[in-house]
Structure formats: C-alpha cells, structure tokens
C-alpha positions in Angstrom: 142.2 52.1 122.8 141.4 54.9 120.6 141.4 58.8 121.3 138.9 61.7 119.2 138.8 65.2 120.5 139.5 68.3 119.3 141.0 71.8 120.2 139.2 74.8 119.7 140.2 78.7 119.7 137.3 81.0 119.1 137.3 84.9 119.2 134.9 87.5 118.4 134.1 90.4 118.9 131.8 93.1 117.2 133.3 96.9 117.2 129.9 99.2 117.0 129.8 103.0 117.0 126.4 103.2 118.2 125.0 103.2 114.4 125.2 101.0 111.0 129.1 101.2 111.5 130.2 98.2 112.4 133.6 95.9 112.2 134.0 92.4 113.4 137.5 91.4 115.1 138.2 87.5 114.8 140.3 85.0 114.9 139.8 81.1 115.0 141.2 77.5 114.8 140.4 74.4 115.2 142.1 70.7 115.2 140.6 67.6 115.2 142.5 64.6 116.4 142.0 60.4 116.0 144.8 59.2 116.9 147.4 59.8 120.0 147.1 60.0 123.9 145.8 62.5 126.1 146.0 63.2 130.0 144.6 65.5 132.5 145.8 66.6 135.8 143.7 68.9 138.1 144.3 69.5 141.9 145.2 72.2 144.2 149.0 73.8 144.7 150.5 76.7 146.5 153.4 78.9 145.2 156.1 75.7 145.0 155.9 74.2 141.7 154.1 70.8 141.2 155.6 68.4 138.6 153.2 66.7 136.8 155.3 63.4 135.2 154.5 62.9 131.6 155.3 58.9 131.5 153.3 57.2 132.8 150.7 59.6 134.5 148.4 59.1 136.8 145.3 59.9 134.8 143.9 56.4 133.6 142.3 55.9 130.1 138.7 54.5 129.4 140.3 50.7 129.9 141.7 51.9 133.1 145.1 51.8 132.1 147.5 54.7 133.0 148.3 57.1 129.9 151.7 57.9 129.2 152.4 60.7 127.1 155.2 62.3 124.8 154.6 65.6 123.0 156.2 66.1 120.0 155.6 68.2 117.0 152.1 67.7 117.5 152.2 68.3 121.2 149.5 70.3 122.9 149.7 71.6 126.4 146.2 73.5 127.8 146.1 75.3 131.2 143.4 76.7 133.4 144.3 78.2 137.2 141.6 79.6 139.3 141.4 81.6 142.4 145.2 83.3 142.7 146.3 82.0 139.1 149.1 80.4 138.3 152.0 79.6 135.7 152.8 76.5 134.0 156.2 76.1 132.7 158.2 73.2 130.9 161.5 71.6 132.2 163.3 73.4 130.0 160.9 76.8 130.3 160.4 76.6 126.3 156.6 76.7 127.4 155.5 79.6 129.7 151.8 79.5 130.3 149.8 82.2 133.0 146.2 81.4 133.8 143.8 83.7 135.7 140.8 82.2 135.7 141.2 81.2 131.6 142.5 78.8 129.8 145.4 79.3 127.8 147.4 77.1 125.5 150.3 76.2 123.4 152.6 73.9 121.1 154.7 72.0 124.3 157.9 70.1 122.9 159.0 67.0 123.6 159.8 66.8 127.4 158.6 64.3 130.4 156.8 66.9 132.8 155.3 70.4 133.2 155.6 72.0 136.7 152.2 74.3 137.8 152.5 77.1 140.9 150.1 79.5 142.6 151.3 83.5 141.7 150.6 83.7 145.4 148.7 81.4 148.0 147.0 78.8 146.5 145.4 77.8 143.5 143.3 75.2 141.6 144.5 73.9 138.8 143.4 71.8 135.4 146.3 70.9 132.8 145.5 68.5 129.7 148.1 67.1 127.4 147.5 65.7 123.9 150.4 63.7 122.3 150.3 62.5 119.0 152.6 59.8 119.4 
C-alpha cells in the first residue's frame, strides 16, 4: 500500500480602513506526505470520553486491511466536533484539542489512543491521524 496527502493551514485576512490603506494578516503551511499510515474515525459521543485505539484501528485502508498507526515525531492528530463541540485529548493529555464547529490540529506524540467527548450533550465527531512510521 502506499499513502499521499497533505496538511494544509491557510489564513488570511485583509485589514482595510475604508480607503487605499490596507494590511494583509497571514500565516500558512503546508506538508506533503508519501510515505506513512493514516486513519479516520468519525461518529457520534456524549460528554463520556470515547477511546479511539490507535493499533490496529478500525478504519480499513484501500486493500481493505485495518490501519494501525503510531505517531511519532512526525505524528499528526486533526479534530473537527460539530453541534455542542468537543475536546480531544491524549492518554497522557500532552495533546489538548477543542473543536466548535472547526477543525483544529496538532503535533500528537507517540501514544496508542486519543479519547473525544461532547462539552455538553452530544456531539459529532471526525478525528484523522497521520503517522509516519
């Protein structure tokens, strides 16, 4: 099997005062990746955490085989919760993520799970992990 993707972080924003004044706040990066594993996990939880196993998952790859993943200096952890919002935090809570209806992301370290919860009722959630090993 073989993995391509890439992570993108793209803002901007245009400061105007109405005339020729203008200033332009921005910040970007970008990685591309060919080689590692990735997984996804999306589903539904309340306010108790959800673990979400990092070896093996339960996503499956193109071949159909399940993915198991270990982040390491090249981990990446992104997070999206919709509705209430939610937090995503690592075993050890090195990695503290809170999603509102955007995504948000981060270096994770080397671990075997992340744990998602609602900030109140329920929630919907999306978490993708890219692992370079």
């Amino acid at each position: 099997m073989s993995i391509e993707g890439r992570i993108n972080v793209d803002v901007l924003f245009h400061d105007k005062d109405g005339t020729s004044s203008l200033k332009v706040l921005s910040l970007q990066d970008s990685d591309a990746y060919a080689v590692g594993e990735a997984a996804m996990w999306s589903g539904t939880c309340g306010t108790a955490a959800v673990t979400l196993s990092f070896g093996p998952t339960t996503y499956r790859d193109a071949a159909g085989s399940l993915v198991s993943v270990v982040p390491g200096g090249s981990g990446r952890v992104a997070f999206l919760a919709s509705g209430n919002g939610g937090v995503l935090t690592q075993q050890n809570g090195s990695v503290v993520l809170f999603s509102q209806g955007h995504a948000c992301l981060s270096n994770i370290d080397e671990q075997e799970s992340v744990s998602v919860a609602a900030f109140a009722g329920t929630t919907r959630y999306t978490v993708i992990v890219y692992s370079e090993s």
